[in-house]
C-alpha positions as YAML, in Angstrom:
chain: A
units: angstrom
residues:
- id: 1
  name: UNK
  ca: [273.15, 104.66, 97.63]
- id: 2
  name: UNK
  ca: [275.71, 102.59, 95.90]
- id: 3
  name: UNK
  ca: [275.86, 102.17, 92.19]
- id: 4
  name: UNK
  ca: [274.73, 98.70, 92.22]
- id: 5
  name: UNK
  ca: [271.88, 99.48, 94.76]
- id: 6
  name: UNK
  ca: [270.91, 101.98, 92.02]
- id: 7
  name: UNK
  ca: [270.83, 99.65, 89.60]
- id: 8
  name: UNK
  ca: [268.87, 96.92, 91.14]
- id: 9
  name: UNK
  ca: [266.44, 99.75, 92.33]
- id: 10
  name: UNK
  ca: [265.88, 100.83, 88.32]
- id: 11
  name: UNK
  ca: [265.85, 97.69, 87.48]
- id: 12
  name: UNK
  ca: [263.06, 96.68, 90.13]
- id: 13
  name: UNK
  ca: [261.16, 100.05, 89.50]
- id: 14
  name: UNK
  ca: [260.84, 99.35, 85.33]
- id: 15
  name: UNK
  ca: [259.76, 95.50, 86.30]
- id: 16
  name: UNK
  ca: [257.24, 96.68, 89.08]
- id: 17
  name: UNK
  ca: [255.93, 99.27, 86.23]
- id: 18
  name: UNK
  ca: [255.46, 97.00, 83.32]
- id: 19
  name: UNK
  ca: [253.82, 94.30, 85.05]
- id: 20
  name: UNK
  ca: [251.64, 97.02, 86.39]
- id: 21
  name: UNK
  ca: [250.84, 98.39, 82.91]
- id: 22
  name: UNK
  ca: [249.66, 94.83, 81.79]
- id: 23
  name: UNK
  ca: [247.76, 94.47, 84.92]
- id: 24
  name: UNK
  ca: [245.93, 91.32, 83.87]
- id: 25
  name: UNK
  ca: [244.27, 92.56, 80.78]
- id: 26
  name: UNK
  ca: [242.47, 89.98, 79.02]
- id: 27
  name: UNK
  ca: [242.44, 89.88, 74.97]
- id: 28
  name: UNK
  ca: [238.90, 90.00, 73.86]
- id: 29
  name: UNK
  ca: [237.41, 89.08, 70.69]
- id: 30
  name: UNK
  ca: [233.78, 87.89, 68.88]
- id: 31
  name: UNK
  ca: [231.39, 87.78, 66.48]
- id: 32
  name: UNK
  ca: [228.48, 89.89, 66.25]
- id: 33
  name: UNK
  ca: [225.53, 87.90, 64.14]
- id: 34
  name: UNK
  ca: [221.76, 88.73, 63.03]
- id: 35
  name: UNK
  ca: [219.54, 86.65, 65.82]
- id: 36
  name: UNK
  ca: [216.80, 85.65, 62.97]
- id: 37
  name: UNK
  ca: [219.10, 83.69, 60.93]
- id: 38
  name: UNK
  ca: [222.46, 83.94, 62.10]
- id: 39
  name: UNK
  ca: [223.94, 85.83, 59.30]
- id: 40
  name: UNK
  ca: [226.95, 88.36, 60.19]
- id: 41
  name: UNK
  ca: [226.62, 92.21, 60.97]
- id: 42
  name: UNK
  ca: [228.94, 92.97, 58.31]
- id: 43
  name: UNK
  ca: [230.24, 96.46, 60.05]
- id: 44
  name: UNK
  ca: [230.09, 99.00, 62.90]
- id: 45
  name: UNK
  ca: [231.97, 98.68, 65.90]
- id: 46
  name: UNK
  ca: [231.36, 97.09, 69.09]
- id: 47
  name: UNK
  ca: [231.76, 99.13, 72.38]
- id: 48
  name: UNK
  ca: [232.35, 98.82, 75.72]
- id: 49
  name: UNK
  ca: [231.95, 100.63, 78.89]
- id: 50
  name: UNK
  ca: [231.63, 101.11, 82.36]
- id: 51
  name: UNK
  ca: [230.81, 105.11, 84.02]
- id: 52
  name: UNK
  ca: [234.90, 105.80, 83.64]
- id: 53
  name: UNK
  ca: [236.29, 103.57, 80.82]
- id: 54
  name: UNK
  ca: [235.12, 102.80, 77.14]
- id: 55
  name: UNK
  ca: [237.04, 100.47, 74.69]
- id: 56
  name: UNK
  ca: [235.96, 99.89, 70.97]
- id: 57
  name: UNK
  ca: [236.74, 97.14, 68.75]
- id: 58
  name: UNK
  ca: [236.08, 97.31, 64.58]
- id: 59
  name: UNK
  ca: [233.46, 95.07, 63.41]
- id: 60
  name: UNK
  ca: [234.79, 93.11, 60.07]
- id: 61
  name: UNK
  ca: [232.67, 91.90, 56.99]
- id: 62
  name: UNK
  ca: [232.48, 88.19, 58.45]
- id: 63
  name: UNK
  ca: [231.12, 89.72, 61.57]
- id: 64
  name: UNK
  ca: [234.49, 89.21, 64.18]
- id: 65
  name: UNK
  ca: [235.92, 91.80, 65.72]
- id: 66
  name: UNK
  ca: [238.61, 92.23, 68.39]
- id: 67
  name: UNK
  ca: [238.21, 94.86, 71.58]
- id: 68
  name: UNK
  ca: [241.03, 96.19, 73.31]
- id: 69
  name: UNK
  ca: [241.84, 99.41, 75.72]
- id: 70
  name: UNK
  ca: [243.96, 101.52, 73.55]
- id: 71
  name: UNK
  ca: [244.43, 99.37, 70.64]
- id: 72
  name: UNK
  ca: [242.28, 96.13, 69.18]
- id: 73
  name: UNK
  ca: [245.27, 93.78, 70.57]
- id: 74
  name: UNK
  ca: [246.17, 94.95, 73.91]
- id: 75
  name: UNK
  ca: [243.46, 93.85, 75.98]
- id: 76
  name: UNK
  ca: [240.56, 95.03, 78.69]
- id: 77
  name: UNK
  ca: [240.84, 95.32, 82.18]
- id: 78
  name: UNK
  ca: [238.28, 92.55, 84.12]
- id: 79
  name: UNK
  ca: [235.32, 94.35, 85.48]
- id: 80
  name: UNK
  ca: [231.80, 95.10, 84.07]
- id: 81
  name: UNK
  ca: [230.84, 96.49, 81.15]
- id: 82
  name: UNK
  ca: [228.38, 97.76, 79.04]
- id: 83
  name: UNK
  ca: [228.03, 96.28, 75.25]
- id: 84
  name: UNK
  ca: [226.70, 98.32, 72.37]
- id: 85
  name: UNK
  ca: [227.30, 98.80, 68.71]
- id: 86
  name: UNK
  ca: [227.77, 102.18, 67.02]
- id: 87
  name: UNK
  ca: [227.96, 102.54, 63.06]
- id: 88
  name: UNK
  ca: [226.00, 100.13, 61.99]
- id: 89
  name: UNK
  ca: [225.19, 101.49, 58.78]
- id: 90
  name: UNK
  ca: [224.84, 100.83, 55.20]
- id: 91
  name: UNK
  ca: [225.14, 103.65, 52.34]
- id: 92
  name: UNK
  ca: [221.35, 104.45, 50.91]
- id: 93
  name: UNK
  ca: [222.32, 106.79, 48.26]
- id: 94
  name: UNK
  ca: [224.79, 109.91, 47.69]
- id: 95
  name: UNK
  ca: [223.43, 112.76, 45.70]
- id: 96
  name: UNK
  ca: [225.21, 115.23, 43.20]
- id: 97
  name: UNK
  ca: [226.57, 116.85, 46.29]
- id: 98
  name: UNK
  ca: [228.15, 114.66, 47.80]
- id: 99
  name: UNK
  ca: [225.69, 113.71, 50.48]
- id: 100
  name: UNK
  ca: [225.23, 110.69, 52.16]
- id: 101
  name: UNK
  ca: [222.35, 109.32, 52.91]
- id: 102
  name: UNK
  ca: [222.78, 105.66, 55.20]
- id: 103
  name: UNK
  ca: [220.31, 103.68, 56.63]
- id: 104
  name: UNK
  ca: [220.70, 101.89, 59.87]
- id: 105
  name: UNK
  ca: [221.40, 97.66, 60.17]
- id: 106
  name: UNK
  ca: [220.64, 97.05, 63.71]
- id: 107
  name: UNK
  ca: [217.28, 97.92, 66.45]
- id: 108
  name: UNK
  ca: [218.44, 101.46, 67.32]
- id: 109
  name: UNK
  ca: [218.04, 99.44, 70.97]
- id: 110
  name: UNK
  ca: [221.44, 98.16, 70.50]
- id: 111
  name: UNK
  ca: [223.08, 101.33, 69.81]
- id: 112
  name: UNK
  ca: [223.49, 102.73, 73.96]
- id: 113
  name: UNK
  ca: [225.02, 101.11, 76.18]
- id: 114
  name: UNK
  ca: [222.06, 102.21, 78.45]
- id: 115
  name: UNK
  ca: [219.02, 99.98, 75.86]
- id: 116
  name: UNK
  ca: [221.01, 97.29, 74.62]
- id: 117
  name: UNK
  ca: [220.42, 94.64, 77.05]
- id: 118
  name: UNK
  ca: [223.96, 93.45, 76.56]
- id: 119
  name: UNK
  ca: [226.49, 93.44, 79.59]
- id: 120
  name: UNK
  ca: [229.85, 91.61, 79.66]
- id: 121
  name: UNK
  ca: [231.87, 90.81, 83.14]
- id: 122
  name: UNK
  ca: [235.41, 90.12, 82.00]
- id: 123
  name: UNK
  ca: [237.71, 87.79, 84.20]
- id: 124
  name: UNK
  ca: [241.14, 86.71, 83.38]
- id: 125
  name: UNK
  ca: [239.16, 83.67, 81.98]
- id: 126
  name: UNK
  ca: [236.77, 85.82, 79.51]
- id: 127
  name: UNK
  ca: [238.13, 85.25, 76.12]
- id: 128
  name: UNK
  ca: [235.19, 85.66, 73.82]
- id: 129
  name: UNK
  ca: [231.76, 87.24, 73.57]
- id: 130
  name: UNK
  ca: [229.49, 86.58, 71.12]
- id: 131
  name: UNK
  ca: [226.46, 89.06, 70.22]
- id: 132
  name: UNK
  ca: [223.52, 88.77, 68.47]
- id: 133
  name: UNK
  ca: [221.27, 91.80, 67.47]
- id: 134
  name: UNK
  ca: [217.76, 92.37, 65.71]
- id: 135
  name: UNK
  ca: [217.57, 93.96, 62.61]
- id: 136
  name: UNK
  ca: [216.47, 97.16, 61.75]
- id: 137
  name: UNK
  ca: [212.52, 97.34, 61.39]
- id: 138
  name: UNK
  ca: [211.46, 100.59, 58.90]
- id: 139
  name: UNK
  ca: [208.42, 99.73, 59.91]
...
């Protein structure tokens, strides 16, 4: 093989790869809001899945967050997924040692991908995804 045939070959082989690696991913981001009044879940982090692939994205104090495969910017393969929220928390009290005590924001239902109720198909159209949860009932 010639030293230009080599060349066009490497050449082909890192263009073939990198348009592979992006593979259509599609940026992803929302806001996840209390469904009584609207107000914003003001932290956690929303999660997706399918059986083979999860992808997490930080909730922020105004509620947004963006979801991505490895990190919040890069995007999510299309496909179907599963939507939960993990962390969800707020910070009871901490005693003299230390210890935290929280108390959950959200229906524990909307902590598993499995209860929630919430499923997202993305397509290289699918852009944003708002969610709305219940509140946490002590009751």
């Amino acid at each position: 093989m010639s030293e230009k045939n080599r060349l066009v070959f490497a050449l082909s082989l890192v263009l073939l790869i990198s348009v592979g690696c992006s593979g259509g991913k599609v940026g992803l981001s929302g806001k996840v809001v209390y469904s009584d009044d609207k107000s914003p879940l003001p932290t956690g982090t929303v999660c997706l899945e399918t059986d083979t692939f999860m992808a997490r994205g930080t909730i922020g104090p105004n509620g947004t967050f963006v979801v991505g495969s490895v990190g919040e910017k890069d995007g999510l393969p299309p496909g179907k997924y599963r939507v939960f929220i993990s962390g969800a928390e707020k910070v009871v009290s901490v005693n003299d040692n230390d210890v935290v005590t929280t108390e959950p924001l959200i229906d524990p239902k909307f902590t598993s991908g499995v209860t929630s109720g919430l499923t997202l198909d993305i397509t290289s159209t699918t852009r944003n995804f708002n969610i709305e949860v219940d509140r946490y009932d002590r009751r």
